[in-house]
C-alpha positions in Angstrom: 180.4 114.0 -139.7 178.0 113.3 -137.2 176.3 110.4 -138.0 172.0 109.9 -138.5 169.7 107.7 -137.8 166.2 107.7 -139.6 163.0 105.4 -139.6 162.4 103.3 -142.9 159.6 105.1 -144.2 158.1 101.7 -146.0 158.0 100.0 -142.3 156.4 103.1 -141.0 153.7 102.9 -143.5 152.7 99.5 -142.4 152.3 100.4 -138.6 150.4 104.1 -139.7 150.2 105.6 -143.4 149.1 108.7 -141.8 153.1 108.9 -140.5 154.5 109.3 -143.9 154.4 111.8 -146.9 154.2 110.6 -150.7 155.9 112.2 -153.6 153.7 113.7 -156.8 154.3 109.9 -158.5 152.8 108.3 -155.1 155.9 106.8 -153.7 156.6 106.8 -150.2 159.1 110.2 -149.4 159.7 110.5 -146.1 158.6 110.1 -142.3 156.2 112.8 -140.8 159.2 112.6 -137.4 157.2 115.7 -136.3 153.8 113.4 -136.2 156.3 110.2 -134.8 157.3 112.5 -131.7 153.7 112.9 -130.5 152.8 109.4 -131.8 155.8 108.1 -129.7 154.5 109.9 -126.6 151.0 109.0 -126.7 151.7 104.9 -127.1 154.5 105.5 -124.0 152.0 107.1 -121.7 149.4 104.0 -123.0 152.2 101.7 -121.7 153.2 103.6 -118.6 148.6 103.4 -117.2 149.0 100.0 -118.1 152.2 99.0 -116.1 150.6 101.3 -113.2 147.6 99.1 -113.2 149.4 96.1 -113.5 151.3 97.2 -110.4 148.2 98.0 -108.3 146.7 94.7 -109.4 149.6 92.5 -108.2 150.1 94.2 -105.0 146.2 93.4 -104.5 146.3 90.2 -105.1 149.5 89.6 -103.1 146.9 91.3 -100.2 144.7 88.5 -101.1 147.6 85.9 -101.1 148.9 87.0 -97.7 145.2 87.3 -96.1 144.9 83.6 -97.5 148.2 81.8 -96.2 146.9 83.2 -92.9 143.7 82.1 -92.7 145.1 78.4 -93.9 147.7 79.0 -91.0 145.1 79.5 -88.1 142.8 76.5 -89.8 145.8 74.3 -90.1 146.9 75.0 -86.1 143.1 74.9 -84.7 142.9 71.2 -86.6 146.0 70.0 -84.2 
C-alpha cells in the first residue's frame, strides 16, 4: 500500500544511456537507480563548488564596490 515513485526510463536515456538497462529485444527495461544515486551526488557536489565560488566572488566584488563608493566619497568632498 505504500505508494512508488520511479524515473521514466525513456527520459533517462536522453540525459545518459549509460543510466538504463535494455531487454534481449533492445527495449529500454529499467533505470540503473544504483548508478542514478552516485550520478545524483556527483552533479550536487558540481552545483554546491559552483554556488561556493559564486559566493566568494560576490563578496569580492562587493569588497571592490565598497572600496569604490569610498574613494568616490573622499573625491566628491575634497572637490567642495
Amino acid at each position: 500500500g505504500t505508494p512508488q515513485f520511479g524515473l521514466i526510463a525513456e527520459d533517462v536515456e536522453k540525459v545518459d544511456p549509460a543510466l538504463v538497462l535494455h531487454d534481449d529485444k533492445k527495449q529500454i527495461y529499467t533505470v540503473r537507480y544504483d548508478a542514478v544515486n552516485a550520478m545524483l551526488l556527483n552533479e550536487f557536489l558540481k552545483e554546491h563548488r559552483t554556488v561556493q565560488e559564486q559566493g566568494s566572488e560576490i563578496q569580492s566584488l562587493k569588497q571592490q564596490l565598497d572600496k569604490l563608493e569610498q574613494l568616490i566619497n573622499q573625491q566628491e568632498g575634497s572637490a567642495k
